[in-house]
C-alpha positions as CSV (number, residue, x, y, z in Angstrom):
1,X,0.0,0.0,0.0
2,X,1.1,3.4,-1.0
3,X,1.0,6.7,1.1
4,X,-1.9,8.4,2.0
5,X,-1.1,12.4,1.9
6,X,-2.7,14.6,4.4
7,X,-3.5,18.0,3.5
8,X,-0.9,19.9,5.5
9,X,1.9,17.6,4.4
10,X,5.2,19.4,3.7
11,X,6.8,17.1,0.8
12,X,10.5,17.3,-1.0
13,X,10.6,17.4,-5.1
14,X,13.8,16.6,-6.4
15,X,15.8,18.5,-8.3
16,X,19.0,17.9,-9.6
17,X,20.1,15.3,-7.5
18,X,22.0,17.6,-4.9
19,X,19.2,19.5,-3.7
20,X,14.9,19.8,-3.7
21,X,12.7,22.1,-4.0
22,X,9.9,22.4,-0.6
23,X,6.2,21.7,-1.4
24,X,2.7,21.3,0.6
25,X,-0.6,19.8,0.1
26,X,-2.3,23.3,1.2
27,X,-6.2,21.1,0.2
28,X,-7.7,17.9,-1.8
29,X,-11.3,17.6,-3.6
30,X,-11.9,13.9,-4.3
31,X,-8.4,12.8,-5.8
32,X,-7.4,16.4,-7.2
33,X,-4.6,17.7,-4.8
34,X,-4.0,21.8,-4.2
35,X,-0.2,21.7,-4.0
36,X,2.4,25.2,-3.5
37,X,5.9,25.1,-4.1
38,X,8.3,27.4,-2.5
39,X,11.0,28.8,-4.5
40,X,14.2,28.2,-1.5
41,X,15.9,25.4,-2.7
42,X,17.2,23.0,0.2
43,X,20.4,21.1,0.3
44,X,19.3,18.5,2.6
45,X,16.8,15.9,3.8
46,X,16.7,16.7,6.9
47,X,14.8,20.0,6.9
48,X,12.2,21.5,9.6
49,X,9.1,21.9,7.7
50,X,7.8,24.5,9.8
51,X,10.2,26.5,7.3
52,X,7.9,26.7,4.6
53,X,4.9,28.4,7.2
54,X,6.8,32.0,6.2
55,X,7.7,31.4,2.4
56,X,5.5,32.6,-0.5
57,X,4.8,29.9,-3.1
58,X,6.0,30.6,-6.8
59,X,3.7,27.7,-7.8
60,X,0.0,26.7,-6.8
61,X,-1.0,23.8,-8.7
62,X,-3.7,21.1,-9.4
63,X,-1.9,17.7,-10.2
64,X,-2.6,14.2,-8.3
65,X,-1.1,12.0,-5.8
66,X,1.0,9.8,-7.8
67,X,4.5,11.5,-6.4
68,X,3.4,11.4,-2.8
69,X,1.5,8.0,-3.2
70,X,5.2,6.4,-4.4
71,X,7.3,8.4,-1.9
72,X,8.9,10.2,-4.9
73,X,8.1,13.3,-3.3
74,X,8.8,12.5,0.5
75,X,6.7,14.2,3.5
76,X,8.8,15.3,6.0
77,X,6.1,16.8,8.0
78,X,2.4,18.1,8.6
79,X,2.6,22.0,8.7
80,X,-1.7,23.5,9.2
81,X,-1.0,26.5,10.4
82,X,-0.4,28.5,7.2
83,X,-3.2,26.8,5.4
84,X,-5.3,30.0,5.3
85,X,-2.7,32.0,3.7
86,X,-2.6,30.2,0.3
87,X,-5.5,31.8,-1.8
88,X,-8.7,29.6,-3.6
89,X,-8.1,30.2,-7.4
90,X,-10.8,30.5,-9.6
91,X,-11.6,28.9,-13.2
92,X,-13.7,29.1,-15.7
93,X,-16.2,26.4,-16.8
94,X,-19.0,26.3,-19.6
95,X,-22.5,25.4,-18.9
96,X,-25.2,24.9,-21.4
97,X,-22.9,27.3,-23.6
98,X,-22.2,29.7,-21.0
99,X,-19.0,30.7,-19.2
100,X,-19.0,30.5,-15.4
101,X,-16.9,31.5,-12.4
102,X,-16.1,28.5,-10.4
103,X,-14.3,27.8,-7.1
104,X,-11.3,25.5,-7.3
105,X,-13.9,23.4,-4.8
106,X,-16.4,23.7,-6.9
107,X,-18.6,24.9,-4.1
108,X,-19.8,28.7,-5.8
109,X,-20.4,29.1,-9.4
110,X,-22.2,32.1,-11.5
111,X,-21.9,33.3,-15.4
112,X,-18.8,35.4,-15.9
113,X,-18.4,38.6,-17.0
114,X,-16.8,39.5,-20.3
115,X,-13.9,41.1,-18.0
116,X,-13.5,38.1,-15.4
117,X,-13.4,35.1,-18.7
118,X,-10.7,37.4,-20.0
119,X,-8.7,36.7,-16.8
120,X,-9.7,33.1,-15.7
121,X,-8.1,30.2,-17.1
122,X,-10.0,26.8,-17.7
123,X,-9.5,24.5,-14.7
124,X,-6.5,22.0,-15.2
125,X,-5.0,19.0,-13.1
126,X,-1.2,18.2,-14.1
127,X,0.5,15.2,-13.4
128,X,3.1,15.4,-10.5
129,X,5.7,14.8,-13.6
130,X,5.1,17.5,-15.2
131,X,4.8,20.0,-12.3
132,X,8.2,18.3,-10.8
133,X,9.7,19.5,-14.6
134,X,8.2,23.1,-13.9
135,X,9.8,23.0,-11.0
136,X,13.2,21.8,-12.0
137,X,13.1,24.3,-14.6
138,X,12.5,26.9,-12.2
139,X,15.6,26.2,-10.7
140,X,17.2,26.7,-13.9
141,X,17.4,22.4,-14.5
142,X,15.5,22.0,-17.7
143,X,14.0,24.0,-20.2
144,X,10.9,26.3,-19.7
145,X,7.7,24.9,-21.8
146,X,4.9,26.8,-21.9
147,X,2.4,24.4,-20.4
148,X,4.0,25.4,-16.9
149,X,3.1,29.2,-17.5
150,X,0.0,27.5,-15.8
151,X,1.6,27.1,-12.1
152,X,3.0,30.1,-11.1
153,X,1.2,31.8,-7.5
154,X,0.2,35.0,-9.5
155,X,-3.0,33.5,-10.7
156,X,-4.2,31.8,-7.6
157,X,-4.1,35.2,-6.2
158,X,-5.1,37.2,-8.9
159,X,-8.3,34.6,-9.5
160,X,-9.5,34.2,-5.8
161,X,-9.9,38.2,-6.1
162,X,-12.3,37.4,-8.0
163,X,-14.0,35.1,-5.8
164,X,-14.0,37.6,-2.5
165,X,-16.4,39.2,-4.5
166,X,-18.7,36.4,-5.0
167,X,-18.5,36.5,-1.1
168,X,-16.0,33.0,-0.7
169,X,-12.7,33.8,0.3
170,X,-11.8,29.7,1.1
């Protein structure tokens, strides 16, 4: 049996073989996994991971378990307390032919406006492979593809803007 992740968890993503990159399940819906990635790279294993409760993420990403199910990315440690920092991203969905705001939860939708399906980006779930390359490429290991203009922080902020005003800020 593989390993269950906990939202909280505080994982390792290798990079280059001498170092990794810190990341943390910040939530889950069904099988789809919230995940931020900080941009210090670490040198060792053996790291604290109350370390990442004051680092901004450069990534927030939907992907899946597979990396934290095999212990590719190991957990070093449960970290909650920061959990309300990390913002709720918003996406757009089509209904019936219509474009709608949706939480990344799923939880409040309404039709968009011209102006907010301008800035909202269709929801996506990565694999952990390809996030991992985003990451290594980050760090300068790897080249830069465009699919991983997708993962930087900027939108998960800029999108849950939109969602404070819907009256959901989590």
């Amino acid at each position: 049996m593989g390993i269950q992740a906990e939202v909280g968890d505080v994982f390792l993503v290798p990079l280059d073989g001498k170092g990794w990159a810190l990341g943390q399940l910040v939530s889950a819906w069904n099988h789809e996994l919230y995940v931020a990635v900080f941009g210090h790279k670490v040198e060792t294993r053996d790291v604290n991971p109350h370390c990442v409760v004051d680092q901004e993420p450069v990534f927030l990403a939907l992907t899946l378990d597979a990396k934290l199910f095999h212990g590719d990315w190991p957990i070093l440690g449960n970290v909650r307390e920061n959990l309300a920092s990390f913002p709720q991203p918003a996406f757009k969905v089509r209904r019936s032919g219509v474009l709608h705001i949706e939480s990344r939860d799923r939880t409040v939708s309404r039709p968009a406006s011209p102006a907010e399906a301008e800035i909202l980006r269709y929801r996506s779930v990565s694999s952990p492979a390809v996030i991992e390359k985003a990451i290594q490429a980050h760090f300068g290991i790897g080249e830069w593809s465009p699919h991983y203009d997708d993962f930087p922080a900027a939108y998960a902020f800029e999108s849950a803007r939109l969602l404070v005003a819907l009256g959901k800020t989590r």
